[in-house]
Each structure stands twice: as structure tokens, then as C-alpha cells.
N, C-alpha and C positions, 0 to 999 in steps of 0.2 A: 384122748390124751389125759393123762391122770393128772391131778393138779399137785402141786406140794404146799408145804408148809408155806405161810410167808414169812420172811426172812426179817428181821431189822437191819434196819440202815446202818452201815457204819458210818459210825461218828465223825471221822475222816472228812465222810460223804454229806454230812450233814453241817458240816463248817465250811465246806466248798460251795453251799450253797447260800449258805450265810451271807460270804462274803461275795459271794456273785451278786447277790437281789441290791448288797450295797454299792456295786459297779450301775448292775442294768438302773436301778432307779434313781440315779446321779447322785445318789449320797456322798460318792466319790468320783468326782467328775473324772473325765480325761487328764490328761496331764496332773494329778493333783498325785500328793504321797500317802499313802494309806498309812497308818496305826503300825507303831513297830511292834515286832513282835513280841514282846513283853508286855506291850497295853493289849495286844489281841486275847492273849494267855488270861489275861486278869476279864478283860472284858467278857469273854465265853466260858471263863471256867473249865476249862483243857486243857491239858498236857501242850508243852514248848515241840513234843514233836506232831501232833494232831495238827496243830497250825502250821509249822512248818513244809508237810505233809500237804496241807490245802492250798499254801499260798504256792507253791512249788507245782503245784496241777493247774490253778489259774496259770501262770507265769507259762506255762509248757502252752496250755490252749491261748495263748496271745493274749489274753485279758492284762495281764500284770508284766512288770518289767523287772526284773531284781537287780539293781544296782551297787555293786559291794563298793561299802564306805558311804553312800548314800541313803541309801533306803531302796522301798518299794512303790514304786509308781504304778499310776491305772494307765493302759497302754488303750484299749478298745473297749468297746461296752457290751459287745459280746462274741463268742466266741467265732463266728462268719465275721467279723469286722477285724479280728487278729490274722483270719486266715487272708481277709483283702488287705490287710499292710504288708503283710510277708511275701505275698503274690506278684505286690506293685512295688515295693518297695525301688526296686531298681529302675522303673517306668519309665518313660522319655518323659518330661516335664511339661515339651508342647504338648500331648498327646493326654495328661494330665487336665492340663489348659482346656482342650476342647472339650472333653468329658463335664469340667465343670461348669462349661459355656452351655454346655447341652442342658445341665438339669439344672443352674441355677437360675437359667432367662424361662425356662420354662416357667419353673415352679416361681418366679418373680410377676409372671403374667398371672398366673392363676393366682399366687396370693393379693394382688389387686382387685380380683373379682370377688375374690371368697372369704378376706378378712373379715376380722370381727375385733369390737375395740379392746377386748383383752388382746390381742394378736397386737394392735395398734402400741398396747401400752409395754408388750414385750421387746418389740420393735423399738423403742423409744428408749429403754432399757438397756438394751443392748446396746444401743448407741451411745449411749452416755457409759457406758465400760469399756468400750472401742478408742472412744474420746480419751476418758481418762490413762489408759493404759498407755495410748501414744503418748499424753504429754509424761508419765511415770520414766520412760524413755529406757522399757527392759523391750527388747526384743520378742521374747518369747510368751509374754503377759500381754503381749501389742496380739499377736499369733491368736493365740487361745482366745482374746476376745472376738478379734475380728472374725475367727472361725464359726463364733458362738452365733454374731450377728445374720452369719449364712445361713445358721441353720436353723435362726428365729424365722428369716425370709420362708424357708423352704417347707417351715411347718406350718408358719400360714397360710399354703395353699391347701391345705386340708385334703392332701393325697397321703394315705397310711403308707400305700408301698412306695412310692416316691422316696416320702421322710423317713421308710425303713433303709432304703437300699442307698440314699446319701449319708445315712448314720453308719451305714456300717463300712463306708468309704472314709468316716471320718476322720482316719489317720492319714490318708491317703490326700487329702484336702490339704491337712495341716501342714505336711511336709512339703506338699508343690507352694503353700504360704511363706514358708519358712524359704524358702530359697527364693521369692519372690520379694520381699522382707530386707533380708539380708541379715546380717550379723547384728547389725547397727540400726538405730532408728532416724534417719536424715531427715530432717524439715521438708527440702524439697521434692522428697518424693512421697511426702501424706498425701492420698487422695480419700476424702472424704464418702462417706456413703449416704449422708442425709438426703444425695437425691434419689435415692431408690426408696428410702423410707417415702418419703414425700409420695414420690410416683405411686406406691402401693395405697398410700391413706388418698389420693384423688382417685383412687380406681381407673386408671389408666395402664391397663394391661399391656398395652404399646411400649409404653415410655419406659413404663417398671424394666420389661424385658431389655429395650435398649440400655439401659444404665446400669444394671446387672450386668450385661457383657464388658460395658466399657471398662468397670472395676476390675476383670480377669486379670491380670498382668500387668495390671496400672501402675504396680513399683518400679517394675524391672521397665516400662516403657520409659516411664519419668527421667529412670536413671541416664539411660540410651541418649 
């Protein structure tokens, strides 16, 4: 087979990926709003339709949301994680539930075994965003942290595909939260997570795993 010339990248292709590496490497977490297009323009030094052009190809592969009058939000962190929100989107929510019971009691036992005190001090971290975000008393800032704290849990078990295939479920999490949550943030139905933390720092693989499940649906039960 004859070979050809190599081609250069278009530029297009070359700010899609820009702002991809700024998705995948949480420079722009989930839920957060990206740079309007006028700071992107300035920031890359590109044409208003280059970017346009980019962020409209993210937005198409699930990565990005475009919200008119709002802005543009990070939706997924990579493009298999936009294809699992669109896929579940509509999913039964207990069904949801058990999915999450499956990998996060798992991966709750294993990060008791296999922590490490940076993992401890993540863990600790996250809870205290957890914390504060309930007493802030926004809904969706309660969400996004408590989501975070899952996914601190699920990295300290130090499985790569584990913590790839719960990442890329990550939308998918957030929204069985958000309906577990509710609209409102109620006093009596906070239930705290500092015993899974705990259970993980005594290396109690047992325990971890039990209080990870008990958290699953802990709002929606309280409420009941």
C-alpha cells in the first residue's frame, strides 16, 4: 500500500482537543461552566467560528451541554461517559440503586484494604465539601460533592477499570442522587458518610462495604 503525504491537523481538530485534555483532566470538573466563548477566542487565539465549531463537536459527543442564556456546561469526562448518560438516561432508578450497590460496597471493601494516607486525606476532604455543601443548603452543590465523595471512596480501591467504568457512569450516579436528594435540602433526611470514611481508615473491609450500601437511597428512605 503506497503511503501519502501527512496531512496537518485542522485547527478545528486541534481546539477540540484542547478543550477535551481540559474536560478529561478535571480542569473542568463535571457540572462546572466552561469559558464563554469570547474568553476561549482570546484564550486560543482563533477565530469565534473555530471554537464554535469545537465546542459544538464536544456538546454533539456528550462531553459539553449548551445551554441558551446560560452558558456551556461539562456534562461527562469522556466521550463513553456521554454515551452512558444518553443510554441510561431514562433507567429505572432502583435498578440504578443496585448498580451502585454493586460497585460501590465493592470498591468500599477494597479501599479499606488498599488505602493509602493520601487516599485517607482525600477521603477527609471530600467530606468536609459534603459537609459544607449541606449546611450551604443548594441542592445541586449537596449533589456534586456527595458524588465527589463516591468517587474518592472508589479510587481508593486502587482498581483502574473499576474507577474507569464508575467514571464514566458518572452522570448516571449524579442523577439517581439528584432524585434521591430531592429539590430541597431537609435536615431530617442528611445522612452522614463519616462512617464509611472511618470503616475505610480502620481497614475493615466488612464494615466499609456494609455502610456503603446503607448510604444507597438513605434520603428517599428517611423521607418514607
Amino acid at each position: 500500500m503506497a503511503l501519502s503525504s501527512p496531512r496537518r491537523t485542522p485547527l478545528s481538530d486541534q481546539v477540540i482537543a484542547q478543550l477535551r485534555a481540559q474536560i478529561t483532566s478535571g480542569e473542568w470538573p463535571v457540572g462546572s461552566r466552561i469559558p464563554t466563548e469570547a474568553a476561549l477566542v482570546e484564550q486560543l487565539g482563533v477565530a469565534r467560528n473555530t471554537v464554535r465549531e469545537a465546542v459544538r463537536a464536544l456538546a454533539h459527543n456528550g462531553l459539553l451541554d449548551i445551554r441558551q442564556g446560560s452558558g456551556t456546561y461539562v456534562l461527562a469526562t469522556s466521550e463513553l461517559a456521554g454515551v452512558m448518560h444518553r443510554r441510561f438516561a431514562d433507567a429505572d432508578q432502583a435498578q440504578v440503586a443496585e448498580l451502585r450497590a454493586a460497585l460501590e460496597t465493592s470498591a468500599a471493601g477494597l479501599a479499606a484494604a488498599r488505602r493509602t494516607e493520601r487516599d485517607l486525606g482525600l477521603l477527609d476532604a471530600a467530606l468536609d465539601r459534603r459537609e459544607a455543601a449541606w449546611r450551604s443548603g443548594d441542592a445541586e452543590d449537596f449533589v456534586q460533592a456527595d458524588a465527589a465523595f463516591h468517587h474518592a471512596v472508589v479510587a481508593a480501591a486502587h482498581n483502574d477499570v473499576l474507577l474507569a467504568v464508575y467514571s464514566d457512569l458518572g452522570e448516571v450516579t449524579r442523577e439517581h442522587l439528584r432524585n434521591d436528594v430531592g429539590p430541597e435540602l431537609i435536615a431530617e433526611r442528611y445522612i452522614g458518610h463519616d462512617t464509611i470514611r472511618d470503616a475505610i481508615r480502620d481497614g475493615d473491609a466488612q464494615r466499609a462495604s456494609v455502610e456503603a450500601g446503607r448510604a444507597i437511597g438513605a434520603c428517599a428512605t428517611a423521607e418514607a
